[in-house]
N, C-alpha and C positions, 0 to 999 in steps of 0.2 A: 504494500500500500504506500503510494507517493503523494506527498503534500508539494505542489508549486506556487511558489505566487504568480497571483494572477494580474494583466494589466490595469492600468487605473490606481485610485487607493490601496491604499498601503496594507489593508487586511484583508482586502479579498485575495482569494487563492483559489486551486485546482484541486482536488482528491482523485484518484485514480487504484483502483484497483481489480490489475488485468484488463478487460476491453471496456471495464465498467469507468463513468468521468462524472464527476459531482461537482459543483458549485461547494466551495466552505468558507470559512470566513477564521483568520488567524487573529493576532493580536493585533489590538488599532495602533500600535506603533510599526506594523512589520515583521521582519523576521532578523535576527541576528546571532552569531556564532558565538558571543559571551555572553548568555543570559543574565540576568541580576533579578534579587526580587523585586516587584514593583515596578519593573520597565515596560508593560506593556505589551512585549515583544516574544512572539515562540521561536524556541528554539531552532536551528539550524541541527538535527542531528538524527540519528537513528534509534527508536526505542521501541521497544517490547510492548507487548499490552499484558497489563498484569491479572485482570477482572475488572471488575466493577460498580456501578449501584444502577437501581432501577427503582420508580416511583408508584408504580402499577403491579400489572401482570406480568410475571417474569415469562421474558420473550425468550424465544428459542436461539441459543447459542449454547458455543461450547465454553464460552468464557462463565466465569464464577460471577455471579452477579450476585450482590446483597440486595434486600430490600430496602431502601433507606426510611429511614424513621428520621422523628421530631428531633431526637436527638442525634444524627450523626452528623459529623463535622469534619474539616479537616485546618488541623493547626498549619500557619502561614507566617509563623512568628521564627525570625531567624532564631533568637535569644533562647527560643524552646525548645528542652529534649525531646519534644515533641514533633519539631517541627519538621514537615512537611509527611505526616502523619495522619490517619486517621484518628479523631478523637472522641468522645463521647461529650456531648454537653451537658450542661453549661460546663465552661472552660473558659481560665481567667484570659490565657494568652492570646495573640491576635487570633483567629480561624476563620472559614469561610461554613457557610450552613451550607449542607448538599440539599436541604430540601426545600426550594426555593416555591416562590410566589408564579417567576414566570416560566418556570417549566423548562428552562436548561438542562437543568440537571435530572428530567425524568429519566435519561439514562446519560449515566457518567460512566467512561472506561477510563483509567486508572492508567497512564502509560512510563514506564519507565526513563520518567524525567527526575532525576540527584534525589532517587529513592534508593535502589542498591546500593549506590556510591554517593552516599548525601555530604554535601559540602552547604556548611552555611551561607546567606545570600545569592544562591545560584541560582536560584527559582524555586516555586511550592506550587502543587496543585494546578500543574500546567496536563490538563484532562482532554480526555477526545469527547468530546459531547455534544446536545446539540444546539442546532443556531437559532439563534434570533428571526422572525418573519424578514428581518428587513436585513441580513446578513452582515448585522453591524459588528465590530471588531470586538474583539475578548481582551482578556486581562494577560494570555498568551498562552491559550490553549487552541485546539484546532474544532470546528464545530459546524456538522454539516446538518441538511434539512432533517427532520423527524421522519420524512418518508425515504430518503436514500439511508439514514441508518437502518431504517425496516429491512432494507435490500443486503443492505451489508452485514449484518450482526447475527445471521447464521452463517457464514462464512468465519468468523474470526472465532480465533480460537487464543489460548496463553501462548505467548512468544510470539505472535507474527507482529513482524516489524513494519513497522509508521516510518521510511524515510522522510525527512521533510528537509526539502532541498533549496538554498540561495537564489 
């Protein structure tokens, strides 16, 4: 699966996997090969998918998908041993709620961004999930329509890799 950016503004992009081609929408700052948290920008890099969360009825894949509840969260706070972490709320340090108002995150997959190998400030919670009606930019995760994830989330399984390319 290949992420490209796409012309125009700085967070739209390309998804592709095999002869299949989607519409997504990356971080409203673009794309860049040193991530930082806070920057706005998804990664330039190759990562795994690890599972997931889901806000409904658990959809047909091979990836692990949790239910998400009221309380699941995920820590975003460099300062914390937690960070870039699953957590349970309430939780003092920064996080982000996965179970949102506007429906991003009815399904979140989880991708192997400075979670195996976590280094402080390097990014948190950089998710494949899904997009906005209006394919407006993320905070630097990659996020395509609700219905091309339908298409694609019995195909994906743990470990296939998300290139996302300059």
């Amino acid at each position: 699966m290949t992420v490209r950016a796409a012309p125009g503004a700085p967070h739209r992009a390309i998804l592709t996997f095999g002869p299949l081609v989607f519409r997504a929408a990356i971080g409203r700052s673009g794309l860049t090969a040193r991530k930082r948290e806070g920057d706005g920008r998804t990664p330039i890099a190759t990562m795994k998918l690890l599972g997931g969360y889901h806000a409904g009825t658990v959809p047909a894949s091979a990836l692990r998908l949790v239910r998400t509840r009221a309380d699941t969260g995920w820590c975003d706070q460099p300062a914390s041993p937690a960070y870039n972490r699953p957590v349970r709320l309430p939780f003092r340090a920064s996080h982000e709620r996965l179970m949102r108002d506007d429906g991003i995150y009815d399904l979140v997959i989880v991708i192997d961004w400075n979670i195996t190998s976590r280094s402080r400030n390097r990014g948190s919670a950089v998710f494949f999930h899904l997009a906005r009606p209006d394919f407006s930019g993320t905070a630097g995760c990659i996020a395509i329509a609700p219905a091309a994830m339908r298409v694609l989330l019995p195909h994906l399984r743990t470990g296939v890799r998300l290139v996302v390319r300059g």
